[in-house]
C-alpha positions as MATLAB code, in Angstrom:
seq = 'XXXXXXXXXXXXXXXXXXXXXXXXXXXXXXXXXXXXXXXXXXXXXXXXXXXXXXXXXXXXXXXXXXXXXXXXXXXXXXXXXXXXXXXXXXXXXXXXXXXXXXXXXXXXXXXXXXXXXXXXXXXXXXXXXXXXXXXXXXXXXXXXXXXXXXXXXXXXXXXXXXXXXXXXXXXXXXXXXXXXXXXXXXXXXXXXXXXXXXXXXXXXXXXXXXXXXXXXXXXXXXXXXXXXXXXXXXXXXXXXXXXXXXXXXXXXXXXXXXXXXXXXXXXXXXXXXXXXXXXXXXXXXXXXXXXXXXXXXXXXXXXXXXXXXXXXXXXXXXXXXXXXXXXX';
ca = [
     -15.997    0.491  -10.280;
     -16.537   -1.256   -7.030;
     -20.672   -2.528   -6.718;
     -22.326   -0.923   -4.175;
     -22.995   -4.170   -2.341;
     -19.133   -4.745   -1.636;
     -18.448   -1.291   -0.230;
     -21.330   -0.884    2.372;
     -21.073    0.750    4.684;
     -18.764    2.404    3.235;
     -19.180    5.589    0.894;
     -16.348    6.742   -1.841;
     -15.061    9.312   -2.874;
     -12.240    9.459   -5.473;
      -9.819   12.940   -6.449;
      -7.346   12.932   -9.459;
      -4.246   14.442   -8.640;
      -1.191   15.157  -10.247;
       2.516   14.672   -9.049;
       6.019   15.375  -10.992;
       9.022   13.210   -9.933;
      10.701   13.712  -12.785;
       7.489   13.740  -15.398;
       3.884   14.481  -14.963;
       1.973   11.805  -13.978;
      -1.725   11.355  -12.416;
      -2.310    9.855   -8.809;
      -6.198    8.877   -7.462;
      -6.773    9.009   -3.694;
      -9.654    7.722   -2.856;
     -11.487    9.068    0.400;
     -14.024    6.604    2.859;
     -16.271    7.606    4.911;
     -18.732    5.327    7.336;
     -22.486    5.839    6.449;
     -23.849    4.623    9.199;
     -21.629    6.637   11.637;
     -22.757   10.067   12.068;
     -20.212   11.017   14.386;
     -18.803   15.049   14.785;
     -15.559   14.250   11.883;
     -14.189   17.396   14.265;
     -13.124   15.176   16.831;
     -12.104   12.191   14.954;
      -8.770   10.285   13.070;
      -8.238   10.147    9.401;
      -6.229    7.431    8.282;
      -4.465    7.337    4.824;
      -2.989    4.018    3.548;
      -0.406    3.532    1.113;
      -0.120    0.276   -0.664;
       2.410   -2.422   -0.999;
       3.496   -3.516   -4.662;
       1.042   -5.365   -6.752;
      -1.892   -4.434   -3.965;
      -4.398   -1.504   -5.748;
      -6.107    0.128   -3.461;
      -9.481   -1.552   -3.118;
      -7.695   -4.231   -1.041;
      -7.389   -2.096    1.932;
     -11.407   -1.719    1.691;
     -12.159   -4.794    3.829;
      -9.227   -3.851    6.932;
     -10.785   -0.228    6.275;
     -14.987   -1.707    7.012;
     -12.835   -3.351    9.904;
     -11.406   -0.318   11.121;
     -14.545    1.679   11.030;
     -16.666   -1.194   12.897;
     -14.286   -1.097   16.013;
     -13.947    2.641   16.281;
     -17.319    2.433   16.375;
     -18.088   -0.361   18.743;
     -15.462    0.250   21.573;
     -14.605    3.752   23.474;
     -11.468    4.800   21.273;
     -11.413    7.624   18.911;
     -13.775    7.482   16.567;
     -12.424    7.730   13.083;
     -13.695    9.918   10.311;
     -12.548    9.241    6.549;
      -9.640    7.001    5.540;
      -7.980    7.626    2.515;
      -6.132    5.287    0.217;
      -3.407    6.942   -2.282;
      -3.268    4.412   -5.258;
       0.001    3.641   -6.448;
       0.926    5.758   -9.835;
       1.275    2.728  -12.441;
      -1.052    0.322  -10.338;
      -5.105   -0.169  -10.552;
      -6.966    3.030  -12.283;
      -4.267    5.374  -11.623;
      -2.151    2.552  -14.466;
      -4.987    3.108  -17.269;
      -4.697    6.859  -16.708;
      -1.193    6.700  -17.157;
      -1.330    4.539  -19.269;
       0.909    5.883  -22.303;
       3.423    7.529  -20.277;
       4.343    4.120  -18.308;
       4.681    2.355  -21.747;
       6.791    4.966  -22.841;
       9.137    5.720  -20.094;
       8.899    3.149  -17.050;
       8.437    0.370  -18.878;
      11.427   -1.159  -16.985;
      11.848    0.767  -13.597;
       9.396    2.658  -11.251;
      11.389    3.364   -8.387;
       9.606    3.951   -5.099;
      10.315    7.600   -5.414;
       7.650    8.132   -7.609;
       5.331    6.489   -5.099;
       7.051    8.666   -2.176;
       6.353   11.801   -4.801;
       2.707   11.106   -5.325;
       1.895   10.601   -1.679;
       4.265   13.669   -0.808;
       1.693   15.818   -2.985;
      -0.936   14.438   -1.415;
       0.219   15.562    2.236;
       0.749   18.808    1.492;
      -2.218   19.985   -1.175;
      -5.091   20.864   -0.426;
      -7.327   17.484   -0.601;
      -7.420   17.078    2.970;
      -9.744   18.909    5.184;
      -8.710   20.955    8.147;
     -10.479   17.929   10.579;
      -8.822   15.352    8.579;
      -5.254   17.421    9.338;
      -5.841   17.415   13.193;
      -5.385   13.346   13.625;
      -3.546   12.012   10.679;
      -2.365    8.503   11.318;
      -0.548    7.452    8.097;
      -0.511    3.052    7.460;
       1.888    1.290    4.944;
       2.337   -2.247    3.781;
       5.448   -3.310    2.773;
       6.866   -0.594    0.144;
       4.298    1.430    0.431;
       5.155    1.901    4.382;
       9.118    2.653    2.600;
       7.494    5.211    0.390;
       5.096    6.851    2.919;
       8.619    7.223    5.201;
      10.520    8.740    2.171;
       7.579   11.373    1.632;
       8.144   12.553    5.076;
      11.210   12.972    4.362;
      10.160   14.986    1.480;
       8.499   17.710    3.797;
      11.027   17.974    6.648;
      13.454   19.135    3.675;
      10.703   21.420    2.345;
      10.224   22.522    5.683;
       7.164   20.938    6.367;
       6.006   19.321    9.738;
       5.697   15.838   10.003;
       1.970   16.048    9.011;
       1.207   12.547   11.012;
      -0.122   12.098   14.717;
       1.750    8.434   14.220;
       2.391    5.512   11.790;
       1.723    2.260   11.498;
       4.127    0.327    9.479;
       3.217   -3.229    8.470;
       6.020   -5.814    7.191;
       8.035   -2.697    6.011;
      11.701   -3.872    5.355;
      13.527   -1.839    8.387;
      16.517   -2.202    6.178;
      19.165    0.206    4.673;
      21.924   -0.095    1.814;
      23.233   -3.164    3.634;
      20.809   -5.221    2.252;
      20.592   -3.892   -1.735;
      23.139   -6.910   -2.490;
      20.103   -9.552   -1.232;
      17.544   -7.061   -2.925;
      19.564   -7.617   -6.270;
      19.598  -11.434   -6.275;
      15.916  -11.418   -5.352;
      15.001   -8.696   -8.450;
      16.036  -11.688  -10.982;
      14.314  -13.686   -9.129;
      11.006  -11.801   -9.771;
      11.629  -10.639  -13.554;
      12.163  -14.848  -14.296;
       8.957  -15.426  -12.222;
       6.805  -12.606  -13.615;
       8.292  -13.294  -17.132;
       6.452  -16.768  -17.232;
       2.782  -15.594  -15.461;
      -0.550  -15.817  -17.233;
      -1.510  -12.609  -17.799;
      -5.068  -13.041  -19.917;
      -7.895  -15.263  -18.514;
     -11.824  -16.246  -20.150;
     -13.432  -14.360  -17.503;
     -13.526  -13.098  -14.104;
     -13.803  -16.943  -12.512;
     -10.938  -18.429  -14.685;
      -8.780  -15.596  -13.466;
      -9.641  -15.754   -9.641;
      -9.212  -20.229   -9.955;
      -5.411  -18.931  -10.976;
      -4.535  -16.302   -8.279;
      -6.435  -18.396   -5.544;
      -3.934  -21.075   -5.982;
      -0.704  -18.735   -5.805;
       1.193  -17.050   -3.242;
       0.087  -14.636   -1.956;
      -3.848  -14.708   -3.139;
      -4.163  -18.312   -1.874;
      -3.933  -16.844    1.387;
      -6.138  -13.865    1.443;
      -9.017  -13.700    3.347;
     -12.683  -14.598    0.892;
     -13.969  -10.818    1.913;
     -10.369   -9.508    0.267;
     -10.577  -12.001   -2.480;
     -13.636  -10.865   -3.482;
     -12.613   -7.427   -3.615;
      -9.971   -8.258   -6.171;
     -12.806   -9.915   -8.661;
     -14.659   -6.939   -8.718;
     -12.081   -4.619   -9.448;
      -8.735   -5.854  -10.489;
      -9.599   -6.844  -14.060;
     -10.461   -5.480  -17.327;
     -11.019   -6.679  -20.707;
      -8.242   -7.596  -22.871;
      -7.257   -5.174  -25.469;
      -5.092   -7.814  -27.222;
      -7.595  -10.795  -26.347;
     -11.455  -10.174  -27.444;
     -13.677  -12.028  -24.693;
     -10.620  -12.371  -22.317;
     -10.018  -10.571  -19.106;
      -6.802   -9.236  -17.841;
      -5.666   -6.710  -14.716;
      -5.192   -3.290  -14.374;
      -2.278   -3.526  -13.136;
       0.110   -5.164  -15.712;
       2.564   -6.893  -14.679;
       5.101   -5.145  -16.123;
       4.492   -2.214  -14.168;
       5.172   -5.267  -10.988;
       8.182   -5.681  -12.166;
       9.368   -1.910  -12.792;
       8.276   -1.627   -8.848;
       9.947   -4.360   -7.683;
      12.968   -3.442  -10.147;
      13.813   -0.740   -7.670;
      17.371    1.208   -7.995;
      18.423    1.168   -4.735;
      17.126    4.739   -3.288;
      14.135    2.916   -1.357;
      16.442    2.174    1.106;
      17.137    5.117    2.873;
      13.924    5.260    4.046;
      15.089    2.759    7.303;
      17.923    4.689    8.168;
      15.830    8.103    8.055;
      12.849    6.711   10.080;
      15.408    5.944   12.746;
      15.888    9.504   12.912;
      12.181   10.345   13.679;
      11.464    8.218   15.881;
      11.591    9.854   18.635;
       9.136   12.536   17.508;
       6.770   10.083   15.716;
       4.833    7.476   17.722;
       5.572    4.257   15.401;
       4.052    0.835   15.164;
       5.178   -1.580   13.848;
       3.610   -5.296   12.888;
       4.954   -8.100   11.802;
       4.400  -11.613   10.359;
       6.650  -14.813   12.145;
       6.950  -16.439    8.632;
       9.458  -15.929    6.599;
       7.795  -15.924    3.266;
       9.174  -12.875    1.286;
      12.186  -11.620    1.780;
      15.727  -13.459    1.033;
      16.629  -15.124    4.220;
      19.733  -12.377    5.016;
      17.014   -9.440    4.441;
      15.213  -10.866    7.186;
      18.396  -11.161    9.698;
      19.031   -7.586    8.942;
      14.878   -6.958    9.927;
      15.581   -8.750   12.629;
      18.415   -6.765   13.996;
      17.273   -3.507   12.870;
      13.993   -4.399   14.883;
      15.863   -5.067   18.435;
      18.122   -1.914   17.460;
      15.280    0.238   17.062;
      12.877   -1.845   20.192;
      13.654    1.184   22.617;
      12.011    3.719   20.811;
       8.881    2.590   19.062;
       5.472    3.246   20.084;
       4.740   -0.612   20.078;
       5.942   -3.968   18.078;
       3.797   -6.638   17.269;
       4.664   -9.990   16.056;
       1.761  -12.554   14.717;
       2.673  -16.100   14.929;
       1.994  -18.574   11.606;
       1.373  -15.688    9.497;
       3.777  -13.536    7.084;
       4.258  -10.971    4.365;
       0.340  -10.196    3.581;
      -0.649  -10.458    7.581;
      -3.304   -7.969    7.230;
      -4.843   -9.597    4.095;
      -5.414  -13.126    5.691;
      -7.776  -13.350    8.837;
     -10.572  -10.514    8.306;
     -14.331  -11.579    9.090;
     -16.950  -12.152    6.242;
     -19.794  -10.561    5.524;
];
């Protein structure tokens, strides 16, 4: 549970869920709203976020305060709740499911099951009428693929695209072309996640190790913060030690992905024209094998022409929106 003193001015709101991609699983979505903002929410934009892989959704809290503040402070539309759809096997939704990912995706969680979740979402009945009128949907890396896929979802179920736009933030614009890079870069991670500590002392031991690896070192102190107060629980197999939510197991069975994540490039293309799309970017090349990024690169110019609006931030990369956000 976040403290109090870390989410002002924000207030929370958390719902429970449930989605079936091919078993029953819960999903939390957590809902914010501005306290000190008293604005009509009839007139206003609900954002919902979906998270990149190894991100739980507390770490969009900070951009979210920073959202909220200019909305506030300059003459655009105001907005009135974001909400944040955790992934499945990641943060609290992970200790709900808890026995079902040990049982059955102890090895892959393919991004469907993320695109399933937030599909559900969409089209229940969590969100208000209001909130339905403005819905501008944000994703971070995978979770940007997923939030595309679940789109996709509803055109087929004969749904409406149920966004006003879409943000997309280092999403991989890349399609089956590039699963032969994705491949090589999969053993890359199982080697790498194979050998990381996973148990710490306490709270301080554990941040003094992710503070001093990619991509934590680089986080902003407001976001780093937010991952001390609620990424970490104590050890079942460890008495007196800490360790995350989010095991890194379940990492691995993300990033383990079996291919069907992307399609969701070559689908957006097809929307594009009917969805207002953003897209930002970091210059550095600091995540993806070096070929991924030439196909990014020329996926990017193809698609130039018909996006809303591109923007590229110089000396920054994968976790752009996690690095420069004020304190306090």
């Amino acid at each position: 549970m976040i403290s109090q003193a870390l989410l002002h001015p924000l207030q929370a709101t958390s719902v429970d869920f449930e989605y079936c991609f091919d078993r029953s699983l819960h999903c939390l979505a957590t809902r914010y709203t501005n306290t000190t903002d008293l604005t009509d929410s009839s007139d206003t934009t609900c954002l919902v976020f979906a998270c990149g892989i190894a991100l739980s959704q507390e770490t969009w809290i900070p951009i979210i305060k920073e959202l909220f503040r200019i909305s506030s402070s300059t003459g655009a539309r105001r907005i009135g709740s974001a909400w944040v759809v955790d992934r499945p096997n990641h943060g609290n939704s992970a200790l709900v499911n808890s026995e079902v990912l040990k049982k059955y995706y102890s090895v892959q969680f393919p991004s469907l099951q993320y695109s399933t979740a937030i599909h559900t979402f969409l089209t229940s009945s969590i969100l208000s009428a209001s909130e339905r009128r403005n819905l501008v949907g944000i994703g971070h890396s995978g979770g940007g693929g997923s939030l595309i896929q679940a789109l996709n979802y509803g055109l087929r179920d004969g749904h409406s695209i149920p966004l006003k736009s879409l943000i997309l933030v280092e999403a991989p614009l890349v399609g089956p072309e590039a699963w032969p890079f994705f491949g090589a870069m999969y053993d890359a991670v199982k080697n790498s996640n194979a050998r990381r500590t996973t148990s710490w002392p306490s709270k301080d031991a554990a941040m003094k190790w992710f503070e001093t690896r990619f991509p934590w070192k680089s986080f902003s102190p407001d976001v780093l913060q937010i991952v001390k107060d609620t990424y970490f629980i104590p050890d079942p197999q460890r008495p007196g030690f800490v360790t995350t939510k989010t095991t890194v197991e379940q990492e691995t069975a993300c990033f383990v992905d079996n291919g069907t994540q992307l399609h969701a490039g070559p689908f957006l293309l097809t929307i594009l024209d009917i969805l207002p799309t953003h897209v930002i970017a970091g210059s550095s090349r600091d995540m993806w094998p070096p070929p991924v990024y030439d196909l990014i690169e020329q996926n990017t110019r193809k698609a130039r022409p018909h996006l809303a609006s591109l923007t590229v931030m110089d000396d920054v990369g994968h976790y752009v929106i996690f690095y420069f956000l004020p304190c306090g």
